[in-house]
Each structure stands twice: as structure tokens, then as C-alpha cells.
C-alpha positions in Angstrom: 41.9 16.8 12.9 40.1 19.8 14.8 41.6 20.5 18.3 38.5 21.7 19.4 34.7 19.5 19.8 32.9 22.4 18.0 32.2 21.9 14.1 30.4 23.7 11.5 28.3 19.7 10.8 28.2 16.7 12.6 27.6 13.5 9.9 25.7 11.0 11.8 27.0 7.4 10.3 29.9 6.5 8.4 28.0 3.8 5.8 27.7 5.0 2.7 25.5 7.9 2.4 27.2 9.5 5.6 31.0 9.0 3.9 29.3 10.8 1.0 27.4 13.7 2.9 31.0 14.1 5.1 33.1 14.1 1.7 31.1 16.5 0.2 31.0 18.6 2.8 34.7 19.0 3.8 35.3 19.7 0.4 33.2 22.5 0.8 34.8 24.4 3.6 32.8 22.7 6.4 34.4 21.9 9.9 33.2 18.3 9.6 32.7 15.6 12.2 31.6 12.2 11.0 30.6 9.8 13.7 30.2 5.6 13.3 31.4 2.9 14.0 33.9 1.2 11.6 33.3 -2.3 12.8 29.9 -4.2 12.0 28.3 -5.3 15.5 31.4 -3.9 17.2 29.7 -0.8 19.4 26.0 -1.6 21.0 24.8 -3.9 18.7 25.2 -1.9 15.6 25.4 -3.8 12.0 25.7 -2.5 8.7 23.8 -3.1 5.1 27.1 -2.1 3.8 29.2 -4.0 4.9 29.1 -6.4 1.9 31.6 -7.2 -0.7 30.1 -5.9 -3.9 27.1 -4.0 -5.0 25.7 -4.2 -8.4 26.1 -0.7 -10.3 24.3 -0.2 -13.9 22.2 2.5 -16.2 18.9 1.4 -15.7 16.7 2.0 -12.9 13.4 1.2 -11.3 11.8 4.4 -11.0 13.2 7.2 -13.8 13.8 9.6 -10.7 16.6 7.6 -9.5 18.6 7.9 -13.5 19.9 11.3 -12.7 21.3 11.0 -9.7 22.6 7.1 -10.4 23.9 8.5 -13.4 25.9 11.6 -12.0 27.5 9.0 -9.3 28.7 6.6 -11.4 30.3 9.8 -13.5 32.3 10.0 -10.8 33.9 6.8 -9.4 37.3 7.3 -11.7 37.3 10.4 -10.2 36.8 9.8 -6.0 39.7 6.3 -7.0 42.4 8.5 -8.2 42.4 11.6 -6.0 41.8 8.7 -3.3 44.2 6.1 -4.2 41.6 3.2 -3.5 40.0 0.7 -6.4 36.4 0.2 -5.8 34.5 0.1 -9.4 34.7 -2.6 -12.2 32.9 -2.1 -14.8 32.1 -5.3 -16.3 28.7 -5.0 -17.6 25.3 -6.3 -16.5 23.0 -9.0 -17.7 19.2 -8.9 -17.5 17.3 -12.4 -17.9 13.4 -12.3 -18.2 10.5 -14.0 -19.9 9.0 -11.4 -21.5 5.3 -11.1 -20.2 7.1 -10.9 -17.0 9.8 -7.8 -18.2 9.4 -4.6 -16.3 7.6 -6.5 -13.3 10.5 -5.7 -10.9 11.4 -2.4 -12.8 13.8 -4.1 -15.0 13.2 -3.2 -19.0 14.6 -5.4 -21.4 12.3 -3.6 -23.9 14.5 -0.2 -23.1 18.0 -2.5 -23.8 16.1 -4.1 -26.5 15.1 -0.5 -28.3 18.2 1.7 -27.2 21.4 -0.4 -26.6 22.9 -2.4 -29.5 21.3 -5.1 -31.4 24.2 -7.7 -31.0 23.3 -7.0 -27.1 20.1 -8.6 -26.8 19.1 -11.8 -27.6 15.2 -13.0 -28.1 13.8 -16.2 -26.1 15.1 -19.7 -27.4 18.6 -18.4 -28.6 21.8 -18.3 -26.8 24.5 -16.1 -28.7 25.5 -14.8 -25.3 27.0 -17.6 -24.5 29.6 -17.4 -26.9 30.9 -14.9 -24.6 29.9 -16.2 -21.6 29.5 -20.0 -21.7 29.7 -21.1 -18.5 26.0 -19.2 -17.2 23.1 -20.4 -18.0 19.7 -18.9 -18.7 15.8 -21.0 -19.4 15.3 -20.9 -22.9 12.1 -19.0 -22.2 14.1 -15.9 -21.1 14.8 -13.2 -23.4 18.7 -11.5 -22.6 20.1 -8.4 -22.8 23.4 -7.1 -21.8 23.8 -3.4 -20.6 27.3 -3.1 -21.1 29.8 -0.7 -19.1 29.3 1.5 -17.0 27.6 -1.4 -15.7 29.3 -3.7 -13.4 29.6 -3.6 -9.5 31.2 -1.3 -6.4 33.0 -2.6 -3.6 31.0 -0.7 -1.0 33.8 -0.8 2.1 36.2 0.4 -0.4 34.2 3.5 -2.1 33.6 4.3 2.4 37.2 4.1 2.7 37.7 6.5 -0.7 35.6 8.6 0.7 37.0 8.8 4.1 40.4 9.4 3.0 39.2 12.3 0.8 37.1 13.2 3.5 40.1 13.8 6.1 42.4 15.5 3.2 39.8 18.2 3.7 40.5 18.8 7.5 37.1 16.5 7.7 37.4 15.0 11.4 36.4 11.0 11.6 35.0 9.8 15.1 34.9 5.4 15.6 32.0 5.6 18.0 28.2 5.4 18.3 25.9 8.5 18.8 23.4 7.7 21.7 22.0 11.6 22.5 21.3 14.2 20.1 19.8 17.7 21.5 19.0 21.3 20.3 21.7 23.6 21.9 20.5 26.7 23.8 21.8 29.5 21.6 21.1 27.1 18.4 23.0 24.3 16.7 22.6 20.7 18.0 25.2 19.0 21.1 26.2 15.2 19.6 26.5 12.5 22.8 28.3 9.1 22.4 28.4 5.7 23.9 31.9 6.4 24.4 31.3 9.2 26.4 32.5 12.2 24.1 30.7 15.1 23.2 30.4 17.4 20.0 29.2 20.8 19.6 27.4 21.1 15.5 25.6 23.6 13.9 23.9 21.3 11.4 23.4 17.7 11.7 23.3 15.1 8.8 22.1 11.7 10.1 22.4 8.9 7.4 22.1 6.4 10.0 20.6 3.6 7.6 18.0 0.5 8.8 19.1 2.0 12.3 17.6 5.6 12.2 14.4 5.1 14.6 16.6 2.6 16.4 17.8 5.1 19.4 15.4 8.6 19.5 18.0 10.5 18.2 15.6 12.0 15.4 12.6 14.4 17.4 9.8 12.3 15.1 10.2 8.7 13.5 11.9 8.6 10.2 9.0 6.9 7.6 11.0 4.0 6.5 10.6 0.5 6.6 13.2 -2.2 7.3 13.2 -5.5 5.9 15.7 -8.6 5.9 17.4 -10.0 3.3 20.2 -12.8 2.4 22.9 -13.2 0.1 24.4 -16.8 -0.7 28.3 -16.9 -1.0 29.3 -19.5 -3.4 33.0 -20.6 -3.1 35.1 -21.7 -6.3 38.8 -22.4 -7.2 41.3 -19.7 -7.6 41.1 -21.1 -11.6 36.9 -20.5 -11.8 37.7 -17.1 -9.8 40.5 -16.0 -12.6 38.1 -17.6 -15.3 34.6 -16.0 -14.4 36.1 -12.8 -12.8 35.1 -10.4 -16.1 31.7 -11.9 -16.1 29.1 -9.0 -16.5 26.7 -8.8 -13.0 23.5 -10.6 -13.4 20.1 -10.0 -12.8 17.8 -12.7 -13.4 13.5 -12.3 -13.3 12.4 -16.1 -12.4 8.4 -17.0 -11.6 8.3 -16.7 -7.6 9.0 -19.9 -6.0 10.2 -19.2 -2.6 12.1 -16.4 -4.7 12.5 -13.6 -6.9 14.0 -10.7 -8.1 17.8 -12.4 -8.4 20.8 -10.3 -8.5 24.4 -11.9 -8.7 28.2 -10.5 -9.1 30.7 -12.6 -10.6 33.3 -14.6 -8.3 35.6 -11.9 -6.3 37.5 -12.4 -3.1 36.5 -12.3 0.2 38.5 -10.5 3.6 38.9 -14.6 4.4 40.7 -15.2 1.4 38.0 -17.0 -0.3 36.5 -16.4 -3.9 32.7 -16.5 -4.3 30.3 -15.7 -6.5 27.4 -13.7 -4.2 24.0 -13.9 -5.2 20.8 -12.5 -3.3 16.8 -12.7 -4.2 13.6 -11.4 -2.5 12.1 -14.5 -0.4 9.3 -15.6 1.0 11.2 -16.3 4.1 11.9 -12.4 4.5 10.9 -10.3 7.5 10.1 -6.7 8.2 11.4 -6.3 11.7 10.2 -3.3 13.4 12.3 -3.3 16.9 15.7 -2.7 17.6 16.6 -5.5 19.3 14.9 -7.7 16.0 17.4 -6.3 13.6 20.1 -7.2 15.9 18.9 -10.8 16.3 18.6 -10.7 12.7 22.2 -9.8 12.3 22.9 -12.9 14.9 21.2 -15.6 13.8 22.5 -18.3 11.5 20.4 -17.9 8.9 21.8 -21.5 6.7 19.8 -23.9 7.1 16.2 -22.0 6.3 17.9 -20.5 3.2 20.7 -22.4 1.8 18.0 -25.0 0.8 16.2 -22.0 -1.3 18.7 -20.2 -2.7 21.4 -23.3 -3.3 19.4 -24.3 -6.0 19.2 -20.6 -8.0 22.9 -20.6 -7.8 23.5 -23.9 -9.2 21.1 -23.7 -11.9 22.4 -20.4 -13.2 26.7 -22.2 -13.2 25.6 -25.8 -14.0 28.9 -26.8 -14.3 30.8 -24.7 -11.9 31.6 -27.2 -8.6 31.2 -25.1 -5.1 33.7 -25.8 -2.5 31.3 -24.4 0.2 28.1 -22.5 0.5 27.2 -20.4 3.4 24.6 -17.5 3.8 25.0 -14.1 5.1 22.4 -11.6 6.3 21.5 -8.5 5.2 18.6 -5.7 5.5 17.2 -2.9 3.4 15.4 0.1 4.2 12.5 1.4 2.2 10.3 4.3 2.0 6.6 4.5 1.3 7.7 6.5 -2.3 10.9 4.1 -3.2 12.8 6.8 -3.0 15.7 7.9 -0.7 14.4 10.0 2.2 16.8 13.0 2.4 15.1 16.3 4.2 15.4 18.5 6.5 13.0 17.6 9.4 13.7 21.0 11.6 15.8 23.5 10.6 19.4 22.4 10.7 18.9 18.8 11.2 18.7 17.0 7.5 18.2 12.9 7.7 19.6 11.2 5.1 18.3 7.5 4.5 16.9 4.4 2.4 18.6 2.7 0.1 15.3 1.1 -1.0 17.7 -1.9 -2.0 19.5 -0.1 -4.8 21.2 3.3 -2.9 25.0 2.0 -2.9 25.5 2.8 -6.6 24.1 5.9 -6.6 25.5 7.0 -2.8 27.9 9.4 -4.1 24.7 11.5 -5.4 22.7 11.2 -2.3 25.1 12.2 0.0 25.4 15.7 -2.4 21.9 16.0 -2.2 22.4 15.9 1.8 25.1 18.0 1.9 23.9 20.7 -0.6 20.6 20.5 1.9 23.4 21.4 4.8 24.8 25.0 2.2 21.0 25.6 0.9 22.1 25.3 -2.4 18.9 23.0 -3.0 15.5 21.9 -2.4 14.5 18.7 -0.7 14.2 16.0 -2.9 10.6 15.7 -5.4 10.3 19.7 -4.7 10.8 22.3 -7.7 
């Protein structure tokens, strides 16, 4: 750790894109500070959209920009768990569901694993040769199904934060458990970093990847041009013997005809920090909100979300493991952050201070990337992103 408060960068949030940026960084020969809080809610009302479980990783993406950079991360996991020590990628494979007049209406294209994967990977509407190998889902009859097959699977997003952390540190990287309230231009240049703790840090760049709470406290000079909306995940709890049975099941995501939801994504059963196993699966709802205050996104983090959603998103679970018996169900709240394009916002906004958010609901596989892109914007070694 530096004996002194003055670094070459200050990394503005430890979630996923900041671990990345501060990784990359330090690796580069920066004096690094990364400042966040490690637990969720735990310094003024702060919560995370990574602090989750498991995030679905695969090849295919919505929008064609995002396949480089997904594609370059996921390249990389092997990598960041050996020099790191820490397991946080299992590739298991992915399977998509649709009826086909609906495929491609949510970005997923079983026509592209139907034309470029293997044959015995997809199978047409009213067959069911997937089950042979994985008997205990089920799918409507009127779906076609493909499988995209490893690298495909899922990330364990506190994990790959802690990989990157403890890379981050072997690098002389500097990591700061605290909130950043106050962020100023320095006479002389650089930027001075204030914290609710009281501390202060002299930078000369600034990364903030501050997530869903980046126009939450005026540290940036104009307003980030993101949008926030909530989301939930059901936890399904089985047996220790369903957990070890359905562990290797591929990821799912599953195009049904909107009612109450769509756009289903699921993981396979995998064990919680309260020792239980469940199965996590999330959907786009009608119940969802775009809050636009901080003080909404904290009650959003607050409230007990069960009984308005259990009773939509019980019944997508159990349809999809009709014979798989739930010891409990509970919900848990989430929230993404999009951007008018769909497309990470990662750009300098005034010389030396680069921001470095939206997920747009799919940035945890490919967070590795992003945080690159913010740290090569840090060295101008690149453009912003969609500039040649």
C-alpha cells in the first residue's frame, strides 16, 4: 500500500467495472487508489447490482458491438483465476428457448445457433432430444432450442471483484472500504477525492464506474445519460441431492409471450453465502420501475419485494422444473442501468476524468473488457468507445 494520499488514478467504485479499470491499471505502472464500499448498504445507503451470486456468461450478444469486447473477456477468466487463486467461471453451456416468430425479439438468435453451431445442438419446435441430456427442464412444445455450448455458462460476480482485487493489490494497487462524497479539480490540475469517512486523496485521473449510483451524489460536473431501472430475481431452494444433480445444467434463457413477464434468464442450482442451494432466475416485469431519485433506489433495495412478485415469477420457475420440489422461494432485488444507445457509457467527460458505467443488464460478463477500455482511456492508448 502507498504511504502517501497522492496517486497517479483514483478508481471510483469497487463493483465490477471499477475492479476491472483498478486491475488494469496497476498492472500498468499506475499508483492506483480504488475507492467503495465492500459491503452492500453498509456506508450511506449504498447497494450493489453486483452483488448477486451468478451472472450468465455466453457468445451471443444483443447488439454485434458488444461480441468483441464479451468475447476478449471471457478469453480471459482462466487467466485472472490462476494468477489470482480464486474460481469464478463455469462454463456449462447456455440454452436458448423461443418460438420462432418471436426469435431475435429480445436480441436472442436461435437462427445464428441454428446456422453456425452444431446440428445436434439445436432442436426444431415439437421435439425434445435435449432432454436426453437434460430431462428434468422443461420447454412448450412450440419452442424451438438451441444450445450454445461452452464458453457459455455463468460468473460468480463477488468472486471475479475479489480476483481482481487481489491482482489488483499484487500490483502495489491501493484498495480504500469507504464512500466517495466530494470530488473537485485541484488548483495546479488533477482531481482531490473526499470520503464519508473523512479521508482525502490527491489523483491525477479519475475513473468513476460508480454503477446505478453515478448521478446519485454530484460527484460528476454534468449528469451521466443513463437510466436506472429495477429488477428481481427469484431464489428457488432445492436439496443438496437436486443441487449435485442439476449443478452442470447449461444457463437458460427462455423467450415466453409477455404475461406479467419476459425476457427469462436462469442459472442452474448453486450455493448461496447462507448455505442454501438455489436455482436463480430473473425476467423483465410489468411490475418494474425506473426510479430516478436517490433515495428511490435505496427504498428499492429496502423493500420486501415477495409478495408482489413471488406470485409472478413462482409460476415461470415451476413450469420450467415441473418436477423439482422447492424447499422455499424468496425474491431479491436488483437494478440495471441503461443508456439511450445500449451500450456501456465509458468516456472521458473533461480531461482526466473518464466515467465508466451501464451494464445495460448484460456488462458482468464482459467487465473485464470494459474496465480495459476505461483504463486504456486513463494511458490514451484509445478512443472513446463508437469513435474510429
Amino acid at each position: 500500500m502507498h504511504s502517501s494520499d497522492t496517486f497517479d488514478v483514483g478508481v471510483i467504485g469497487r463493483g465490477l467495472f471499477g475492479s476491472a479499470a483498478a486491475r488494469h491499471l496497476a498492472e500498468a505502472g499506475c499508483s492506483v487508489v480504488a475507492i467503495g464500499p465492500t459491503a452492500s448498504g453498509g456506508h450511506a445507503g449504498i447497494y450493489s447490482s453486483h452483488d448477486d451470486e451468478a451472472r450468465l456468461t455466453r457468445r451471443l450478444d444483443r447488439d454485434e458491438r458488444w461480441a468483441p469486447f464479451t468475447a476478449r473477456a471471457v478469453e480471459g477468466y482462466r487467466s485472472i483465476e490462476e494468477r489470482s487463486g480464486v474460481e469464478f467461471y463455469w462454463p456449462v453451456g447456455a440454452l436458448f428457448a423461443s418460438r420462432p416468430e418471436i426469435d431475435g425479439k429480445h436480441g436472442v438468435s436461435m437462427a445464428f445457433l441454428r446456422d453456425h453451431g452444431k446440428p445436434e445442438n439445436y432442436w426444431p419446435p415439437g421435439t425434445a432430444g435435449w432432454k436426453q441430456w437434460w430431462p428434468r427442464l422443461e420447454f412448450p412444445t412450440t419452442h424451438e432450442v438451441a444450445l450454445d455450448p461452452a464458453p457459455a455458462g455463468y460468473i460468480r460476480p463477488k468472486r471475479l471483484i475479489t480476483a481482481q482485487e487481489i491482482l489488483t493489490e499484487r500490483s502495489g494497487g491501493c484498495l480504500v472500504d469507504d464512500v466517495t462524497t466530494v470530488l473537485k479539480p485541484r488548483v495546479g490540475g488533477g482531481y482531490r477525492i473526499e470520503t464519508f469517512a473523512g479521508s482525502t486523496y490527491d489523483v491525477e485521473k479519475v475513473v468513476v464506474a460508480t454503477g446505478a449510483f453515478v448521478n446519485a451524489f454530484d460527484v460528476l460536473p454534468v449528469q451521466a445519460d443513463i437510466t436506472v431501472k429495477t429488477e428481481i430475481v427469484i431464489l428457488g431452494e432445492v436439496s443438496e441431492a437436486d443441487a449435485n444433480e442439476l449443478g452442470e445444467y447449461p444457463t437458460v434463457l427462455h423467450q415466453i409471450d409477455p404475461d406479467g413477464i419476459d425476457d427469462i434468464y436462469m442459472t442452474p442450482p448453486l450455493q448461496f453465502p447462507d448455505g442454501r442451494h438455489c436455482i436463480k432466475l430473473g425476467a423483465n416485469t410489468t411490475l418494474d420501475t425506473w426510479p430516478t431519485t436517490l433515495n428511490e433506489i435505496q427504498q428499492w433495495f429496502r423493500s420486501d419485494t415477495d409478495p408482489d412478485y413471488l406470485p409472478l415469477l413462482q409460476p415461470a420457475l415451476a413450469s420450467l422444473w415441473p418436477d423439482v420440489d422447492f424447499l422455499s422461494l424468496r425474491t431479491k432485488p436488483c437494478i440495471v442501468s441503461y443508456t439511450p444507445d445500449r451500450f456501456p457509457l465509458i468516456e472521458e467527460v473533461e480531461p482526466g476524468l473518464i466515467v465508466a458505467v451501464a451494464g445495460n443488464g448484460q456488462g458482468a460478463k464482459g467487465s473485464d473488457s470494459w474496465g480495459a477500455v476505461a483504463a486504456d482511456l486513463v494511458l490514451g492508448r484509445s478512443l472513446p468507445l463508437g469513435e474510429t
